[in-house]
C-alpha positions as CSV (number, residue, x, y, z in Angstrom):
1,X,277.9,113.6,74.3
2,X,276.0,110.7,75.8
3,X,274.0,108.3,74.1
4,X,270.8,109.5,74.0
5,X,272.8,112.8,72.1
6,X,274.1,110.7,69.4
7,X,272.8,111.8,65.9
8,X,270.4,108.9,65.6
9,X,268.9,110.5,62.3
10,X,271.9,110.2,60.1
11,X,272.5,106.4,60.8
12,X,273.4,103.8,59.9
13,X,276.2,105.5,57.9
14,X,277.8,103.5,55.0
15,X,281.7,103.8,54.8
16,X,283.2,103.6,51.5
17,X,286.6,102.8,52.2
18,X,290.2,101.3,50.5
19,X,290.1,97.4,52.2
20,X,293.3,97.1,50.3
21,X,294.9,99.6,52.3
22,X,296.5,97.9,55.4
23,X,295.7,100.8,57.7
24,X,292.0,102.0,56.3
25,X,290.9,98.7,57.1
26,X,292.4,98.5,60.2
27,X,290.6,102.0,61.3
28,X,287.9,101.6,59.7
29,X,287.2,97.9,61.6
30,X,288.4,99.5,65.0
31,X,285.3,102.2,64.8
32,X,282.6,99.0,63.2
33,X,283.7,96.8,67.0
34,X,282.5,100.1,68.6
35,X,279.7,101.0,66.5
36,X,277.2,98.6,64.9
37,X,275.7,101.4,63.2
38,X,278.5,101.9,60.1
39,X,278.4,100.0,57.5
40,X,281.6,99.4,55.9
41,X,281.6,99.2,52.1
42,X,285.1,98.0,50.8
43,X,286.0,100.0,47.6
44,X,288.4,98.1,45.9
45,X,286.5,94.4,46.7
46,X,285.9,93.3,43.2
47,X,282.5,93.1,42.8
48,X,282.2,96.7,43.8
49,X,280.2,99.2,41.8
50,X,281.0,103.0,42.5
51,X,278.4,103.7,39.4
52,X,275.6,102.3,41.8
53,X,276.4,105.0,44.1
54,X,276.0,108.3,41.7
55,X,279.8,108.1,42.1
56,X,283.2,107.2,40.1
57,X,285.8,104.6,41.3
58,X,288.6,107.6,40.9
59,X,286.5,109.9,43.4
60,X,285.8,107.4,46.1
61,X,289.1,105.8,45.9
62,X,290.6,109.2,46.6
63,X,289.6,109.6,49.8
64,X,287.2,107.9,52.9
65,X,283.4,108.7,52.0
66,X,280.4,108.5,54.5
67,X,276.9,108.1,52.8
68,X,274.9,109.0,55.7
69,X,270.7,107.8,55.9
70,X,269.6,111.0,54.6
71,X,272.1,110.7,51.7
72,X,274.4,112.9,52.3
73,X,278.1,112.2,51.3
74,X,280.8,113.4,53.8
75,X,284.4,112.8,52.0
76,X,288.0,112.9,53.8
77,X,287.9,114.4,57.7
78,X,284.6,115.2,57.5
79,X,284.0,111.9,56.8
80,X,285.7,110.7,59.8
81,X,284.0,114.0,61.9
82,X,280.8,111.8,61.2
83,X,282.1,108.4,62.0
84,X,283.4,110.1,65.5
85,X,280.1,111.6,66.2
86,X,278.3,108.4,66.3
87,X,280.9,106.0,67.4
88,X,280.7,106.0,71.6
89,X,283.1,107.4,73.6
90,X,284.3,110.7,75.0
91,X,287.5,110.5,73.1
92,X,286.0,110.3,69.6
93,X,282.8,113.6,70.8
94,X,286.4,115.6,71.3
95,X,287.7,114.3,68.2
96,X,284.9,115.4,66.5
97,X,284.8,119.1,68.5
98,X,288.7,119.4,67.8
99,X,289.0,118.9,63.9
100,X,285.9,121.4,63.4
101,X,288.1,124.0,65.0
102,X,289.2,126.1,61.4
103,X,293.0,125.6,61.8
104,X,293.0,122.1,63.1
105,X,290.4,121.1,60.2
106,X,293.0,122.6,57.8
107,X,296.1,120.6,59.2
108,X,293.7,117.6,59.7
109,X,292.3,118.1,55.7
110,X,296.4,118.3,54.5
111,X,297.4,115.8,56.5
112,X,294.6,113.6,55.4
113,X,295.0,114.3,51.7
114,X,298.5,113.7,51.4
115,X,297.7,110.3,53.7
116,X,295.3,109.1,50.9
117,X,297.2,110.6,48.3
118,X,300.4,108.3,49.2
119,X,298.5,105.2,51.1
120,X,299.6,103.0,47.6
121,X,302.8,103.0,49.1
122,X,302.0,101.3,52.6
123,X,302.2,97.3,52.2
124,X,298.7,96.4,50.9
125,X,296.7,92.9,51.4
126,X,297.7,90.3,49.0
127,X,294.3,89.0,47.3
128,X,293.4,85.7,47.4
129,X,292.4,84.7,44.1
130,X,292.5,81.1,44.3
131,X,288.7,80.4,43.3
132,X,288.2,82.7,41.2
133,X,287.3,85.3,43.5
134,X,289.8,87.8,44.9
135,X,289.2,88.7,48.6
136,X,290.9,90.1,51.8
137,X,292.5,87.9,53.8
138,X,290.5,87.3,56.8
């Protein structure tokens, strides 16, 4: 898919994503270098309000959600289908072409769930709290 193919109507996307989570931030700030259209949205920063979304804090924090432009919400691999489809690159169009395949979306969607399900046990950022304000380390 070359650039002019890229789904133009569905972005900027806002990522709803675990900054806590050593690895979700780490993915989801690899795919924000490559594409200034996603806007990530860090889930467990304090100030964060699911409510302001139409959503809960359990629901988001249990898997990646996409709020694309038209407002649509994409949760889990589809989720990251979407991301692929607008981040450059041939790697993340096949990706995207792969995990729609029926029995690589179903290995991708159990390996994915039990990935978020467990992710509290990876080593997590230690918050900063020393003003008052908890926040990633940067």
């Amino acid at each position: 898919m070359n650039e002019s193919e890229r789904p133009s109507k569905i972005i900027p996307l806002r990522v709803f994503y675990d900054g806590q989570c050593i690895v979700c931030d780490h993915e989801v700030r690899f795919y924000q270098r490559r594409c200034r259209d996603l806007i990530l949205v860090d889930i467990s920063a304090p100030n964060f309000s699911a409510e302001s979304y139409g959503q809960t804090q359990n629901e988001l924090m249990a898997e990646l959600h996409v709020l694309d432009s038209c407002g649509n919400w994409h949760a889990g691999v589809q989720g990251f289908r979407i991301i692929w489809r607008v981040v450059p690159g041939r790697l993340y169009d096949l990706l995207a072409e792969v995990t729609a395949w029926p029995v690589v979306r179903s290995l991708a969607q159990l390996g994915y769930r039990i990935f978020a399900r467990y992710r509290h046990l990876l080593p997590r950022y230690r918050q900063r709290c020393d003003d008052g304000s908890c926040r990633r380390p940067e």
